[in-house]
Each structure stands twice: as C-alpha cells, then as structure tokens.
Backbone atoms as SQL, in Angstrom:
CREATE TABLE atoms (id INTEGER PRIMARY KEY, chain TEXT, resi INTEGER, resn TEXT, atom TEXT, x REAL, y REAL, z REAL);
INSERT INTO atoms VALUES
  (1, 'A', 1, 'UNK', 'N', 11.830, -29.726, -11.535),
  (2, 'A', 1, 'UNK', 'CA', 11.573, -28.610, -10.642),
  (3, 'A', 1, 'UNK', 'C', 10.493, -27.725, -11.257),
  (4, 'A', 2, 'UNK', 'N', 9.195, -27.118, -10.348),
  (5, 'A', 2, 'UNK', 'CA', 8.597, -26.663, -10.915),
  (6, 'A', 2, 'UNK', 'C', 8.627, -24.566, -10.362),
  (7, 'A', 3, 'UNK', 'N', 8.366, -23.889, -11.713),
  (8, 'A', 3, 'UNK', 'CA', 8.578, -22.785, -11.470),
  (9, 'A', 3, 'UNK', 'C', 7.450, -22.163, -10.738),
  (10, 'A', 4, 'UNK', 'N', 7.755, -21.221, -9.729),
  (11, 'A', 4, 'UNK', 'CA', 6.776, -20.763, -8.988),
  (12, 'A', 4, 'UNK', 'C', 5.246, -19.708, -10.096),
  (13, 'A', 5, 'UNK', 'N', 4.448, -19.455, -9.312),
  (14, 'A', 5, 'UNK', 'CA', 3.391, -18.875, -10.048),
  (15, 'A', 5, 'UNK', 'C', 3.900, -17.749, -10.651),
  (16, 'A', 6, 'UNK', 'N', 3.346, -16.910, -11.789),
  (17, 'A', 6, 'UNK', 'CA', 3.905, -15.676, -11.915),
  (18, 'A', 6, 'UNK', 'C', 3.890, -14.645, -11.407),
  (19, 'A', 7, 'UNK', 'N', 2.162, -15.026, -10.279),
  (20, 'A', 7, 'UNK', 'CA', 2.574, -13.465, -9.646),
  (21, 'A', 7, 'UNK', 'C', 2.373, -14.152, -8.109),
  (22, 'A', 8, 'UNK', 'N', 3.542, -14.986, -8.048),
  (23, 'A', 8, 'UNK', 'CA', 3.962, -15.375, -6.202),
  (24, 'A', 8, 'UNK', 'C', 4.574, -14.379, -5.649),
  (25, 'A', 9, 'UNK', 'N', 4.177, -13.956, -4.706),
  (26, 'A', 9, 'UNK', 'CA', 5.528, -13.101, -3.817),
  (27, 'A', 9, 'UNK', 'C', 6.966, -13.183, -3.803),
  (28, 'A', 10, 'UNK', 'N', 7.112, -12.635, -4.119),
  (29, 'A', 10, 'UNK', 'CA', 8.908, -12.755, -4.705),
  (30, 'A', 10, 'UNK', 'C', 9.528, -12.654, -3.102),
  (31, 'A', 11, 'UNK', 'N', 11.169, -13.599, -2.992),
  (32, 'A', 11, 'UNK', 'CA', 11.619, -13.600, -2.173),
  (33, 'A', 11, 'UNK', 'C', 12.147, -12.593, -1.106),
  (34, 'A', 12, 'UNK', 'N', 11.923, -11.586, -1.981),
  (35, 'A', 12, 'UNK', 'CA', 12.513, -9.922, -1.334),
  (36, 'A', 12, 'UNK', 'C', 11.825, -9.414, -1.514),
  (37, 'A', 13, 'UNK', 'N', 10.168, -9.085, -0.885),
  (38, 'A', 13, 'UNK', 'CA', 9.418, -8.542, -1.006),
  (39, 'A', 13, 'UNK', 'C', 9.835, -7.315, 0.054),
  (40, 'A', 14, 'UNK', 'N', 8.950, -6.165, 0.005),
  (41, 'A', 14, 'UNK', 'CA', 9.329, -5.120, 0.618),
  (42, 'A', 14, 'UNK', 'C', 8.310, -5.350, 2.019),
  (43, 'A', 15, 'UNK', 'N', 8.215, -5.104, 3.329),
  (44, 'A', 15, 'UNK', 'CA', 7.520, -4.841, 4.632),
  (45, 'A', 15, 'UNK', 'C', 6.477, -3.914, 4.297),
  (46, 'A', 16, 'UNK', 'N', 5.706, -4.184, 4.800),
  (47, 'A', 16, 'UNK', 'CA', 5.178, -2.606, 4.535),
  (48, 'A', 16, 'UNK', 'C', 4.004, -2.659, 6.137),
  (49, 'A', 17, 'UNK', 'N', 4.521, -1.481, 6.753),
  (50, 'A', 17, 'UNK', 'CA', 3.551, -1.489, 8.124),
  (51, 'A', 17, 'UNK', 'C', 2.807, -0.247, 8.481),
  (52, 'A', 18, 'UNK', 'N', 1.491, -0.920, 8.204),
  (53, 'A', 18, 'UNK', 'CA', 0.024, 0.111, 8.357),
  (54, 'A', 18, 'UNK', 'C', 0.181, 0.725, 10.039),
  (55, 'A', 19, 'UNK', 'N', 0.166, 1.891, 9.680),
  (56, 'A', 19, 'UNK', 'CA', -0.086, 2.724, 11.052),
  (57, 'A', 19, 'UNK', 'C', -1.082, 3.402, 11.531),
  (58, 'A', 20, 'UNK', 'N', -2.096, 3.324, 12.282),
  (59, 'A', 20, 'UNK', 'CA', -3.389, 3.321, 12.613),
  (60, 'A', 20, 'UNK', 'C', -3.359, 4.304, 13.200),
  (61, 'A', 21, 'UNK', 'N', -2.474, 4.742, 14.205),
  (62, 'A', 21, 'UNK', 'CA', -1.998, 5.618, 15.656),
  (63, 'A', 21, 'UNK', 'C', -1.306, 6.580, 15.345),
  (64, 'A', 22, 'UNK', 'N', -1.452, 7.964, 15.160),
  (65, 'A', 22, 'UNK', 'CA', -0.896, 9.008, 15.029),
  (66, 'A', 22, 'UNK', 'C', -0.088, 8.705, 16.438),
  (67, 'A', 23, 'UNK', 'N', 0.223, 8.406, 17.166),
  (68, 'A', 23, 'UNK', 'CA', 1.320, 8.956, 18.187),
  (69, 'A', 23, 'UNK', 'C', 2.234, 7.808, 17.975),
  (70, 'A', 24, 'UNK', 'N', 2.055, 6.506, 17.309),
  (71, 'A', 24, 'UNK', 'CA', 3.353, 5.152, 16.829),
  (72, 'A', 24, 'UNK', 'C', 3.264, 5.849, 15.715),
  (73, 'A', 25, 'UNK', 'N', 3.089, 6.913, 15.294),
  (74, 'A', 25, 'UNK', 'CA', 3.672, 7.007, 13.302),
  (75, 'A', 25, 'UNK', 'C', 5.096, 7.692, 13.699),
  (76, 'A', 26, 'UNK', 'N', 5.497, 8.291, 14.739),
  (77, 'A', 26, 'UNK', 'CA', 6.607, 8.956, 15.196),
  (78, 'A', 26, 'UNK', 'C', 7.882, 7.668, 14.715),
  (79, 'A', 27, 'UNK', 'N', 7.489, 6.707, 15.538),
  (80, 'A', 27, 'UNK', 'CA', 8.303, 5.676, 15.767),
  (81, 'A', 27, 'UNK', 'C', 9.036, 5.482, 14.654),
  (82, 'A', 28, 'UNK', 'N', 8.340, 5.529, 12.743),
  (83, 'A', 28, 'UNK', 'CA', 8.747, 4.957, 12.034),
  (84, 'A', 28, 'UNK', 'C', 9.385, 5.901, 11.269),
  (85, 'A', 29, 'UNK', 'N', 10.136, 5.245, 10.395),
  (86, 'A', 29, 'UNK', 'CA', 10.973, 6.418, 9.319),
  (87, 'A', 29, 'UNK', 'C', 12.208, 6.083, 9.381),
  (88, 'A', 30, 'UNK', 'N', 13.146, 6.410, 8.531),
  (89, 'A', 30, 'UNK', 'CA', 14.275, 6.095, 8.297),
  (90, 'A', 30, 'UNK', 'C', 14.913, 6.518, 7.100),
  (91, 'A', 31, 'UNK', 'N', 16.080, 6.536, 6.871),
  (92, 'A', 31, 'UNK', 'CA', 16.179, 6.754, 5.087),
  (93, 'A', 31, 'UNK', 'C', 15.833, 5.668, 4.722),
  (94, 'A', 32, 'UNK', 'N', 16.088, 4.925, 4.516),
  (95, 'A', 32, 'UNK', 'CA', 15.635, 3.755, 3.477),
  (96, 'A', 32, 'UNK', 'C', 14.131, 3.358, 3.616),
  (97, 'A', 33, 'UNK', 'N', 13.732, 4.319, 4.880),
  (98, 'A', 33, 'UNK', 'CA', 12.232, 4.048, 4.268),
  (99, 'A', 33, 'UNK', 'C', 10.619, 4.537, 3.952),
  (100, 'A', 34, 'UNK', 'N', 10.409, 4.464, 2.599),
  (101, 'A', 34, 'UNK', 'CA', 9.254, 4.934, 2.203),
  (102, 'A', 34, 'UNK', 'C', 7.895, 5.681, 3.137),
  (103, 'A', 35, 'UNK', 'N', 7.227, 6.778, 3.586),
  (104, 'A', 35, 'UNK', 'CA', 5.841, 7.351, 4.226),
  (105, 'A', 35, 'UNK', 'C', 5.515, 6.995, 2.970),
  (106, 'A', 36, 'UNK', 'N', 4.241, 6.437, 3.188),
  (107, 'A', 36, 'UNK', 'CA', 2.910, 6.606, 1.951),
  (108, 'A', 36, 'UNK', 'C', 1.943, 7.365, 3.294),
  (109, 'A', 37, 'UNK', 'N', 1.042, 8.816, 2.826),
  (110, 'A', 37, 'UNK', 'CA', -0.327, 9.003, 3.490),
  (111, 'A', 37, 'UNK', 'C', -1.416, 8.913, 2.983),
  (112, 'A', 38, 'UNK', 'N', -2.174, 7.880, 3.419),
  (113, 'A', 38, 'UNK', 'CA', -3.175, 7.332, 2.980),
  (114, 'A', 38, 'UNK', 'C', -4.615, 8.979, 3.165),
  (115, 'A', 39, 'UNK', 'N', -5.010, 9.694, 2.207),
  (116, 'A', 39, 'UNK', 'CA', -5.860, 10.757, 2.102),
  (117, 'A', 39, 'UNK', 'C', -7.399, 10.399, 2.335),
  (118, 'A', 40, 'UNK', 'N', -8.206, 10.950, 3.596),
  (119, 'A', 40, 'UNK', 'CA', -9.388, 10.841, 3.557),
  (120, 'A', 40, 'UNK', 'C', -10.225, 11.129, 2.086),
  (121, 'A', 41, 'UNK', 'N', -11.546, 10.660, 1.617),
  (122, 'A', 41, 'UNK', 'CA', -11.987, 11.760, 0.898),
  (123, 'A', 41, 'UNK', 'C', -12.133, 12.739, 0.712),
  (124, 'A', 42, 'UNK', 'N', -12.487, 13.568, -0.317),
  (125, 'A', 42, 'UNK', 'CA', -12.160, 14.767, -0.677),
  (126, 'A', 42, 'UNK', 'C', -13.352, 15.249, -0.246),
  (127, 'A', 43, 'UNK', 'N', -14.572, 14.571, -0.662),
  (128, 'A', 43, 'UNK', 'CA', -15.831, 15.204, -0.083),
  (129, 'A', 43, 'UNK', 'C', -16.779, 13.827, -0.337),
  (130, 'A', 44, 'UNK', 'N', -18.009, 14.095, 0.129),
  (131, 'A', 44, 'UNK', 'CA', -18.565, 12.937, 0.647),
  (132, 'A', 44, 'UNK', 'C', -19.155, 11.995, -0.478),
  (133, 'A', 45, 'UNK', 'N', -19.672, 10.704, -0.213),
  (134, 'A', 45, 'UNK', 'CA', -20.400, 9.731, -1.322),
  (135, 'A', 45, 'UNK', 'C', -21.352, 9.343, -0.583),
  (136, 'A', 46, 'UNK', 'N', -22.103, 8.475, -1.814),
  (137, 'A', 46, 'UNK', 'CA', -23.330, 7.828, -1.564),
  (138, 'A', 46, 'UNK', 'C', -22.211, 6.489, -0.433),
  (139, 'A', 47, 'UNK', 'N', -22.442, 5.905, 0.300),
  (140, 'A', 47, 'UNK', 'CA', -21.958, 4.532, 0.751),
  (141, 'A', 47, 'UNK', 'C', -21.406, 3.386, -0.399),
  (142, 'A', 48, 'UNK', 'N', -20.718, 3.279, -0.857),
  (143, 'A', 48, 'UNK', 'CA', -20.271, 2.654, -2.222),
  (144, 'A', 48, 'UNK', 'C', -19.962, 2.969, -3.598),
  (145, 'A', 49, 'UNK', 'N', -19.981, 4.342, -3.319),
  (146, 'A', 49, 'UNK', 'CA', -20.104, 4.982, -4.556),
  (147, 'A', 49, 'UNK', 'C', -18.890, 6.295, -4.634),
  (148, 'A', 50, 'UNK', 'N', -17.871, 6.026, -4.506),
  (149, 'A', 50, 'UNK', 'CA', -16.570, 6.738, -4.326),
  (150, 'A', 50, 'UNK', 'C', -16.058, 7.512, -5.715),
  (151, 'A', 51, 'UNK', 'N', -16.056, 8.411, -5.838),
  (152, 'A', 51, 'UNK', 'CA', -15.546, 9.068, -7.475),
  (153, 'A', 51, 'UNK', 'C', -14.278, 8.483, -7.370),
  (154, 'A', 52, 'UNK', 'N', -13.820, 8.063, -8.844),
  (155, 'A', 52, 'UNK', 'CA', -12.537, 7.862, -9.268),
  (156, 'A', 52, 'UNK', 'C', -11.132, 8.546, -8.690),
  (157, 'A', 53, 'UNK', 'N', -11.073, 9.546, -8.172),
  (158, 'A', 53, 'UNK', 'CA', -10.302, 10.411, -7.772),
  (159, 'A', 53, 'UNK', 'C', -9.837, 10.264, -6.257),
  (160, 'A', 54, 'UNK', 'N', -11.296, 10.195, -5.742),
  (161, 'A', 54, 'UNK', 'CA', -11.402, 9.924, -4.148),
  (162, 'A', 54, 'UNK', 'C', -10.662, 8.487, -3.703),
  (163, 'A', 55, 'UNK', 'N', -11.361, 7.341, -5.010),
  (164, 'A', 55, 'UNK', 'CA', -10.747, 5.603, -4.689),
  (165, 'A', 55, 'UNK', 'C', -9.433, 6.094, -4.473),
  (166, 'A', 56, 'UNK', 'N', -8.746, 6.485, -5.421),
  (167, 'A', 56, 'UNK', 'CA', -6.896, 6.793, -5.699),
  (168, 'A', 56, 'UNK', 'C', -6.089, 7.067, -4.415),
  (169, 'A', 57, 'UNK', 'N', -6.938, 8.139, -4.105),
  (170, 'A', 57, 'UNK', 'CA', -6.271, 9.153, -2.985),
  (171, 'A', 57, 'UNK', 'C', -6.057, 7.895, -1.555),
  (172, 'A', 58, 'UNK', 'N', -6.890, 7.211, -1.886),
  (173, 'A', 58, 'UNK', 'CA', -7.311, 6.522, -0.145),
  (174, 'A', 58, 'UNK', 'C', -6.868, 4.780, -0.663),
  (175, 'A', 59, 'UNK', 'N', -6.298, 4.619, -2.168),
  (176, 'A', 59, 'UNK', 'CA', -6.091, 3.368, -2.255),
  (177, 'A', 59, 'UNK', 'C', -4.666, 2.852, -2.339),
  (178, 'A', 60, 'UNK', 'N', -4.414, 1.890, -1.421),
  (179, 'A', 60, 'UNK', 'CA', -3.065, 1.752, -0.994),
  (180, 'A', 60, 'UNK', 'C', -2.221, 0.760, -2.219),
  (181, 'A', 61, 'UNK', 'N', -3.328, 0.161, -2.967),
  (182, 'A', 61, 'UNK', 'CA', -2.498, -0.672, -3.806),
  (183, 'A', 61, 'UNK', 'C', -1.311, 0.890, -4.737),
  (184, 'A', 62, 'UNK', 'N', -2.213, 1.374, -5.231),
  (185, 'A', 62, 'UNK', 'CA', -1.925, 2.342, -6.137),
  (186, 'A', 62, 'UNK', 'C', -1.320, 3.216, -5.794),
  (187, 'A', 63, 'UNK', 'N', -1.073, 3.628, -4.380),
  (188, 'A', 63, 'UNK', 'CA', 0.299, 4.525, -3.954),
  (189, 'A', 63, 'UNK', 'C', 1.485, 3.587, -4.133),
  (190, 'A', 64, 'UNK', 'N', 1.325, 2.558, -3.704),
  (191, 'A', 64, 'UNK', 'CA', 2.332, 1.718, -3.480),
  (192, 'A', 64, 'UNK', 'C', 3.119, 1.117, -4.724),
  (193, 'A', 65, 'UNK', 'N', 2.187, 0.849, -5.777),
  (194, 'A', 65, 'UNK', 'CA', 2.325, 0.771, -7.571),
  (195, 'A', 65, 'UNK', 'C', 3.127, 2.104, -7.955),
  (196, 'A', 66, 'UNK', 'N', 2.723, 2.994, -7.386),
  (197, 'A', 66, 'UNK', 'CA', 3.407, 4.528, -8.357),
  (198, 'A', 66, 'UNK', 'C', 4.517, 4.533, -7.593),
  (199, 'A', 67, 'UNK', 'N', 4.745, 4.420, -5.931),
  (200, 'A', 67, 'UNK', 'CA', 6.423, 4.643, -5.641),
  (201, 'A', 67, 'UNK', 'C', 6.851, 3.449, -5.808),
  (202, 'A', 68, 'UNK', 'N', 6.949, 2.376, -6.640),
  (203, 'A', 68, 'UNK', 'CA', 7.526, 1.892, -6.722),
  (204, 'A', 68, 'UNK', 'C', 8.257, 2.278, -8.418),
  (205, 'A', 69, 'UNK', 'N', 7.199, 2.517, -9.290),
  (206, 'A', 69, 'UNK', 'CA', 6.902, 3.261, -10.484),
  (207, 'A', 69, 'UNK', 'C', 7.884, 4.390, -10.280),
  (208, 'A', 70, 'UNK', 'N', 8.014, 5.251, -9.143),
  (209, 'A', 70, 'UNK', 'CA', 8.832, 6.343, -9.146),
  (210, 'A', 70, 'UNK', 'C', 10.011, 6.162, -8.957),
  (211, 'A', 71, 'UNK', 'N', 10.766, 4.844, -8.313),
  (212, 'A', 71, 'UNK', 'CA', 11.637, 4.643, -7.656),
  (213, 'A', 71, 'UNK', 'C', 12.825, 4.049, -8.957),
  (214, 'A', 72, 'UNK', 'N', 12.170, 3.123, -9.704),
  (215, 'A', 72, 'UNK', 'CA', 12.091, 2.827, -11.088),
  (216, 'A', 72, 'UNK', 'C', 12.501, 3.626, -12.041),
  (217, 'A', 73, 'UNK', 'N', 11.858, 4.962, -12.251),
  (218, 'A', 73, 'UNK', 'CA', 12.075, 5.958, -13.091),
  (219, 'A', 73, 'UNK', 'C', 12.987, 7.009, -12.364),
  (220, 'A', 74, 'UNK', 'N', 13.569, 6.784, -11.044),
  (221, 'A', 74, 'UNK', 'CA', 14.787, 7.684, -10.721),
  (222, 'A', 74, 'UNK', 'C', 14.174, 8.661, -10.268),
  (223, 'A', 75, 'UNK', 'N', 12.626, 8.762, -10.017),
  (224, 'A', 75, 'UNK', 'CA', 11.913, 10.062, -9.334),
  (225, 'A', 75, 'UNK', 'C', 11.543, 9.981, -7.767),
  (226, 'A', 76, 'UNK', 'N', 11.700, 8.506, -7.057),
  (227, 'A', 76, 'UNK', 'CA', 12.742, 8.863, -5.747),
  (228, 'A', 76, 'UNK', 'C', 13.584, 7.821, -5.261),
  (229, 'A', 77, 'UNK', 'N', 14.016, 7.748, -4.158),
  (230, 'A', 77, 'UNK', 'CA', 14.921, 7.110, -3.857),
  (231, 'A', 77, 'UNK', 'C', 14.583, 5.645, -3.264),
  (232, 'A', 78, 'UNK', 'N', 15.786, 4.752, -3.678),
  (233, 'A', 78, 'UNK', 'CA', 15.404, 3.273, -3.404),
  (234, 'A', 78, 'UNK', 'C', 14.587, 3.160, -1.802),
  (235, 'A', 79, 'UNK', 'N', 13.782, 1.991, -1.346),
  (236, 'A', 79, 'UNK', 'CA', 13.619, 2.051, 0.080),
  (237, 'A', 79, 'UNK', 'C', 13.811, 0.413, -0.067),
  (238, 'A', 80, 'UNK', 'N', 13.596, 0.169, 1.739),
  (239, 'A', 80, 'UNK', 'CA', 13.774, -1.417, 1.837),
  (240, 'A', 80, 'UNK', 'C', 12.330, -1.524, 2.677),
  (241, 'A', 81, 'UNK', 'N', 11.660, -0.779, 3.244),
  (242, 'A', 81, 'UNK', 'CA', 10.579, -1.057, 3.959),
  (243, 'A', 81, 'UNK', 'C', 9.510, 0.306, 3.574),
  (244, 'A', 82, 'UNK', 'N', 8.255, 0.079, 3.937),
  (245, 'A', 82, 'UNK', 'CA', 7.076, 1.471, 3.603),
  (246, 'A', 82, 'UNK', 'C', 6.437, 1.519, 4.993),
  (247, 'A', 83, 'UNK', 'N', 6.319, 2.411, 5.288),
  (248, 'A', 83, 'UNK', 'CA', 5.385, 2.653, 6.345),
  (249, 'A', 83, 'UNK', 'C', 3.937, 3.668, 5.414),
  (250, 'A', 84, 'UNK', 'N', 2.629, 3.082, 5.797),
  (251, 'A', 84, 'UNK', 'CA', 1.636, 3.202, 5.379),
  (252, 'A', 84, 'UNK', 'C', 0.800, 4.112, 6.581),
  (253, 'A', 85, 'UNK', 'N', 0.576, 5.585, 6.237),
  (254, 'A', 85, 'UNK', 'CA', 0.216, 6.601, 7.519),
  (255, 'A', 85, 'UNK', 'C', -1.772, 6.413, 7.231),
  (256, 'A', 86, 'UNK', 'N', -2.134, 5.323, 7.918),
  (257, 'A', 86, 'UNK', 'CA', -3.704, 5.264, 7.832),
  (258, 'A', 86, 'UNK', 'C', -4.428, 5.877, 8.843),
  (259, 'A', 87, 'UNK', 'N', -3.796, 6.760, 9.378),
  (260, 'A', 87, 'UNK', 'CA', -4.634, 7.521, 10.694),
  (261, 'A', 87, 'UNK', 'C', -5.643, 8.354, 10.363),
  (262, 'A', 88, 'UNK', 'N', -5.668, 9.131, 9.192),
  (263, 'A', 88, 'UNK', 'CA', -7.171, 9.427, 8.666),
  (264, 'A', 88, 'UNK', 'C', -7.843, 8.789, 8.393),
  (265, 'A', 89, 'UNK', 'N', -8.023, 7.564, 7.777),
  (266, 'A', 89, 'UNK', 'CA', -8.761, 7.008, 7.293),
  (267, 'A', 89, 'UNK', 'C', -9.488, 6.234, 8.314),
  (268, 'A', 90, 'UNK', 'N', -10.900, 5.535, 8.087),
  (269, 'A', 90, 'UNK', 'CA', -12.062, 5.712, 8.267),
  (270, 'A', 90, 'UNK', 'C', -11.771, 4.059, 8.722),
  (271, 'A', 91, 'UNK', 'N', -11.655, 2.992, 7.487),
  (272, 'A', 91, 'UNK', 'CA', -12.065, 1.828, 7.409),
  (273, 'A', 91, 'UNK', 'C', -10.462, 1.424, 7.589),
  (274, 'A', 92, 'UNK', 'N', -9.704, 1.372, 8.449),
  (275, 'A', 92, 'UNK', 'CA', -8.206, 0.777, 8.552),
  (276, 'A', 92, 'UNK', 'C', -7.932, -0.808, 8.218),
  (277, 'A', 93, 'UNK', 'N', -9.339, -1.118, 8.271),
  (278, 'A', 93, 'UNK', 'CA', -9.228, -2.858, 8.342),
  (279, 'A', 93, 'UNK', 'C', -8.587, -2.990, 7.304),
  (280, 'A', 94, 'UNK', 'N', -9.826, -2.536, 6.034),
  (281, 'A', 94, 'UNK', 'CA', -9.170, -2.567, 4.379),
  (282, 'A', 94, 'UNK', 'C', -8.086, -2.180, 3.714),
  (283, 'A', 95, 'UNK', 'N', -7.105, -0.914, 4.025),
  (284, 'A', 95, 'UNK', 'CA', -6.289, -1.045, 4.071),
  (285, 'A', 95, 'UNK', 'C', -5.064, -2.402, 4.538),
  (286, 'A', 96, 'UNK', 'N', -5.455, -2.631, 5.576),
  (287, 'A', 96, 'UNK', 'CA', -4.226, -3.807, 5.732),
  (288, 'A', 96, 'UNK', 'C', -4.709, -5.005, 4.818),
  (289, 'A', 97, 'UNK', 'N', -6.041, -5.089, 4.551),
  (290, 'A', 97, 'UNK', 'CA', -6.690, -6.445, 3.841),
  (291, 'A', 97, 'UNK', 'C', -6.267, -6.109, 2.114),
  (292, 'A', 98, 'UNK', 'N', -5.879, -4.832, 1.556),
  (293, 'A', 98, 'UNK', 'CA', -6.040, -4.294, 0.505),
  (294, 'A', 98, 'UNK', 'C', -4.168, -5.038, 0.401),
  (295, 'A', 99, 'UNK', 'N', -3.570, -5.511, 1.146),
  (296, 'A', 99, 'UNK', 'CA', -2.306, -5.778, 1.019),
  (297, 'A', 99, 'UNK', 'C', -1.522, -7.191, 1.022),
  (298, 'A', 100, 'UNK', 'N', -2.910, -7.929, 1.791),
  (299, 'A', 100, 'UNK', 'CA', -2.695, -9.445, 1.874),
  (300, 'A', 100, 'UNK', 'C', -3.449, -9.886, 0.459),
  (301, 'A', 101, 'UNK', 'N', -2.493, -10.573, 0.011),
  (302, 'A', 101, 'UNK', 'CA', -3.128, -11.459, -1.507),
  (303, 'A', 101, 'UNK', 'C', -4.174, -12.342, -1.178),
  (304, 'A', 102, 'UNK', 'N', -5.757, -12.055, -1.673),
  (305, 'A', 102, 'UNK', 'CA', -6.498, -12.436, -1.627),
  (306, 'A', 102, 'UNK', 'C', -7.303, -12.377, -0.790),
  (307, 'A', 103, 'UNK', 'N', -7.322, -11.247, -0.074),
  (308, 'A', 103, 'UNK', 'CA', -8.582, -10.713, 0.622),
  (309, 'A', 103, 'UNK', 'C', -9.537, -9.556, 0.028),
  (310, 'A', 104, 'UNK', 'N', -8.772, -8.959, -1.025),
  (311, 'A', 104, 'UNK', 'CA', -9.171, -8.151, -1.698),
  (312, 'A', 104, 'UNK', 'C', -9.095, -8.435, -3.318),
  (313, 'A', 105, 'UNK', 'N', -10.024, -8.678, -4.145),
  (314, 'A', 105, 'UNK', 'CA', -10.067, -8.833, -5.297),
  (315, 'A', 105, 'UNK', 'C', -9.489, -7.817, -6.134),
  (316, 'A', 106, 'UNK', 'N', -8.261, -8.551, -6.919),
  (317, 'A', 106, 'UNK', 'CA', -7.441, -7.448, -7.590),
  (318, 'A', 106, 'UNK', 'C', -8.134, -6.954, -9.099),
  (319, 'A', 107, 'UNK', 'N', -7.820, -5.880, -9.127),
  (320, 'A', 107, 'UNK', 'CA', -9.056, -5.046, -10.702),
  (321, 'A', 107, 'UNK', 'C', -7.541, -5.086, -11.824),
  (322, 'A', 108, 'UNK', 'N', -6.413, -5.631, -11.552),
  (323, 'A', 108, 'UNK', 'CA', -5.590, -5.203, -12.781),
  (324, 'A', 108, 'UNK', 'C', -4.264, -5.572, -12.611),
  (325, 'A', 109, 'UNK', 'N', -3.173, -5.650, -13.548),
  (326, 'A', 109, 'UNK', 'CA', -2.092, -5.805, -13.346),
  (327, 'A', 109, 'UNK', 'C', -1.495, -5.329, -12.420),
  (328, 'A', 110, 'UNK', 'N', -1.573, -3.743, -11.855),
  (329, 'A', 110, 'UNK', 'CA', -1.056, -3.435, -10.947),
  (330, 'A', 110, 'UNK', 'C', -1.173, -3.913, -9.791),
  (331, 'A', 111, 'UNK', 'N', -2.336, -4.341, -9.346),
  (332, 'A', 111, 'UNK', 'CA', -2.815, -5.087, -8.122),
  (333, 'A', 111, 'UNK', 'C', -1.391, -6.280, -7.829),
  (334, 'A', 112, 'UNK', 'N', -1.964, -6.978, -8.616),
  (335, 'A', 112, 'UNK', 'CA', -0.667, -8.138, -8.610),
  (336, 'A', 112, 'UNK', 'C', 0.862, -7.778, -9.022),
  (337, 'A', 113, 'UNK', 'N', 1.066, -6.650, -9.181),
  (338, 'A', 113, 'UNK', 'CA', 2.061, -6.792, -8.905),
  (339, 'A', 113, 'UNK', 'C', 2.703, -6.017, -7.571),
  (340, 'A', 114, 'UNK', 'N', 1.504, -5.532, -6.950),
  (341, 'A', 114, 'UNK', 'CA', 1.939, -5.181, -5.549),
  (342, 'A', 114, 'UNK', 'C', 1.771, -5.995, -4.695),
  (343, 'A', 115, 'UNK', 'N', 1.241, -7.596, -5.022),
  (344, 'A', 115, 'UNK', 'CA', 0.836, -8.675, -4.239),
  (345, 'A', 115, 'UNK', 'C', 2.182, -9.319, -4.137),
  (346, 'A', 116, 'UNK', 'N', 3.026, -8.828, -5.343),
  (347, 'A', 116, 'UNK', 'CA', 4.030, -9.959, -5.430),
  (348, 'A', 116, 'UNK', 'C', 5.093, -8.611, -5.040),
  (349, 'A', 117, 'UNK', 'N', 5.528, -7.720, -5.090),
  (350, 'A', 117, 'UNK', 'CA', 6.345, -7.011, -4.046),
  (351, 'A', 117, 'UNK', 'C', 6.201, -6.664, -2.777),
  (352, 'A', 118, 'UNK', 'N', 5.071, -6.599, -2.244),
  (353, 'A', 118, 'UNK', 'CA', 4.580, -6.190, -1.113),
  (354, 'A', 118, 'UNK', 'C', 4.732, -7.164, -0.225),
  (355, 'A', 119, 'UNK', 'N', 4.525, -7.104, 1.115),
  (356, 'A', 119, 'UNK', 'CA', 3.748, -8.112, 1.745),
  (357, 'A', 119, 'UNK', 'C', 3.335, -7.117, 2.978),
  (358, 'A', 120, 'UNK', 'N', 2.486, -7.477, 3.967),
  (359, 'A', 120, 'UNK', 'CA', 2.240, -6.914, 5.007),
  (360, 'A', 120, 'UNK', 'C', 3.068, -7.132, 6.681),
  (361, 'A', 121, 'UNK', 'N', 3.609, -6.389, 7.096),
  (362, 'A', 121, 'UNK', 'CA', 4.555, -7.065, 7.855),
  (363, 'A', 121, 'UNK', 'C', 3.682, -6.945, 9.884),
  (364, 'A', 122, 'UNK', 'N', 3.031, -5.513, 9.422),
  (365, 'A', 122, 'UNK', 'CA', 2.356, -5.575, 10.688),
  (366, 'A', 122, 'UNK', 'C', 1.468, -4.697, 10.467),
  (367, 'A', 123, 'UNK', 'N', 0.138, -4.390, 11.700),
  (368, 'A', 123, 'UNK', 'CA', -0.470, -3.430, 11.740),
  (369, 'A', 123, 'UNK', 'C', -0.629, -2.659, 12.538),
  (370, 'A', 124, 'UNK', 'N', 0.089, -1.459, 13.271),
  (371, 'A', 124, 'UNK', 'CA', -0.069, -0.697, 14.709),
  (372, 'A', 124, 'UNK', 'C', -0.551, -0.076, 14.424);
C-alpha cells in the first residue's frame, strides 16, 4: 500500500465558500462557521507591485493559515466550514484560484498546508 503525498488534501478538509455578493453573504454563518473578510488595499500600487502589508490584508491563503493557527492556540473557536467575504475585492477570480491546489503557485509551507486543509467548495 502506498502512502498518500505529504501535502494531499486530507480527508476532512474544511469547505470554504467565496462570496462575491454582498446580498448572498447574509445567507452564510453559523456557529461552527468561520467569516474571513477579505480587505481591499490600503492605498494604491504600481499594477504588480503590492507592499507587503497590502498582499496580507487581501491574501486568502494567509487568513486562512492564521485562523486555523488561532483555532490551534485556543484564540478562537473550532469551525467545520469558512465562508470567505470577497465583495471588496477587485480580482474575485484569484481568490477562489488562490484555494484550488495548483492554480496558484505556493511561496511556502503555509501555502500547502492550506492546500491540504482547505478545499474550495463553491463560489457565489
């Protein structure tokens, strides 16, 4: 029998559903489950050229890395699904692409390991 990759999607990965539509973000919520709000920039860039601060705010791997990071360290509470609030944001595509393994080139451990908890379940 051979063991799966190390960073395969694990069998209990968490949902996680990008919300595009301020009037379907109503719909979602629950206790058990996670808002992430995805933050426009803070102020403007060259076209490719995003300050360190600005990437963070608007990057979904890395919200999604820290509550899980928080959830871990007892700083919040367990969830079973995330709803992802992308209605500010600009480029929605990337967001949902920033979540499927291998549409987006991962920069680090954390990446993969939100490839392998995560998965994308929908996009409204």
């Amino acid at each position: 029998m051979t063991s799966p990759a190390p960073f395969a999607r694990r069998a209990t990965s968490v949902p996680v559903t990008v919300v595009t539509d301020k009037a379907a973000l109503g719909r979602f919520g629950g206790r058990d489950t996670a808002v992430v709000h995805l933050d426009p920039p803070l102020h403007a860039h060259e076209p490719g050229a995003e300050c360190i601060a600005c990437e963070s705010r608007g990057n979904v791997r890395v919200l999604l890395f820290e509550l899980q990071e928080k959830v871990r360290l007892g700083m919040a509470e367990p969830f079973v699904r995330v709803v992802v609030d992308a209605t500010d944001v600009e480029d929605r595509t990337a967001v949902a692409d920033a979540i499927v393994p291998g549409k987006l080139p991962a920069f680090g451990l954390r990446d993969f390991t939100v490839a392998r908890n995560f998965h994308l379940a929908e996009v409204v």
